[in-house]
C-alpha angles and dihedrals in degrees: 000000000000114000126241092249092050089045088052095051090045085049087051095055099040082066099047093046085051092046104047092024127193107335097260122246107274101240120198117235133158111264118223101272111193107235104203109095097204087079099044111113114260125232126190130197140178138221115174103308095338128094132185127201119208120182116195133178117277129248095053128135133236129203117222091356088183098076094043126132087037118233099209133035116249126231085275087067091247133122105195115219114180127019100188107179121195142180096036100133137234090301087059093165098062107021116088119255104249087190128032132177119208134186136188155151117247117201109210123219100224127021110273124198107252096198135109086352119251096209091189087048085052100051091051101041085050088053093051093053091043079051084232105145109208121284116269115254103023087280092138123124120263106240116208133207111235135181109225124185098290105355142045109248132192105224136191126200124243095243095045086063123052114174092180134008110287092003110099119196124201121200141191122196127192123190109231089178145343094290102022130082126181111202132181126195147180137204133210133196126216093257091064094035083057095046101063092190090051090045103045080044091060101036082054090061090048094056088050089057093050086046091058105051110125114189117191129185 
């Protein structure tokens, strides 16, 4: 026989369980992103003499928020600066990032010329720091020169670069001097690959953000 005190505490539980229910299925779905740049939040990092200014949308999250900017460069030859995560719903601690905006400084291992770009010449100066070989095959992606709103890029397409199976990355590279490279990149996950509206509406935002480097010396 259950006692009074054990059927009061099932009881208890019964109406809590009626009342909040089942956690509902986290579902993806593009948070509001404010477009006008003017209002994005403004980041500024160093390299030597030069500095580069990135500004990127608000309300966004960061993982481990206490080692960026990074110090150092890793064995890839990169020092990530800014790890700017979107579209992770209103239990942001526990839902997966759908987009997700990088940036970084890549150290070359030899001088390379900066002008005019050689988009082909970057990509494979920025595999040889990361210490990546071509892809067998010729399977590598075909990087672009590109003019964006105040500096040349080298820029590879999303589905040219796929970083996990089903996650595609699109990166752009500028060079700031011989041996220095500032890149900036975005991931998308197969929800928003699978959403065109969602993912033209966040490769737009990317393309702000390039737009709006500014690199001073």
């Amino acid at each position: 026989m259950i006692s009074r005190a054990a059927s009061t505490v099932l009881l208890s539980i019964g109406l809590a369980a009626c009342i909040f229910g089942p956690r509902a299925a986290y579902v993806p779905k593009p948070q509001p992103i404010d477009m006008e740049s003017d209002r994005w939040n403004s980041f500024t990092f160093s390299e030597d003499a030069i500095t580069v200014t990135v500004r990127v949308p608000p309300r966004f999250r960061i993982v481990k928020t206490n080692r960026l900017p990074e110090a150092t460069y890793d064995q890839a030859s990169q020092r990530l600066l800014l790890d700017a995560q979107y579209d992770f719903g209103k239990q942001s601690h526990n839902n997966p990032t759908e987009f997700h905006l990088r940036a970084q400084f890549v150290r070359l291992t030899a001088p390379l010329s900066q002008t005019p770009l050689n988009a082909a010449a970057l990509y494979r100066a920025v595999r040889a720091a990361a210490g990546r070989p071509a892809a067998p095959g010729g399977n590598d992606p075909k990087p672009v020169r590109e003019q964006g709103a105040a500096r040349e890029w080298m820029h590879l397409d999303p589905h040219d670069a796929a970083e996990r199976p089903g996650e595609v990355r699109e990166d752009f590279y500028t060079m700031i001097d011989e041996t220095s490279v500032f890149g900036v990149s975005a991931t998308y996950s197969t929800t928003v690959q699978n959403d065109p509206k969602w993912f033209e509406s966040r490769r737009r935002i990317l393309r702000a953000v390039v737009d709006h480097i500014v690199v001073t010396r």
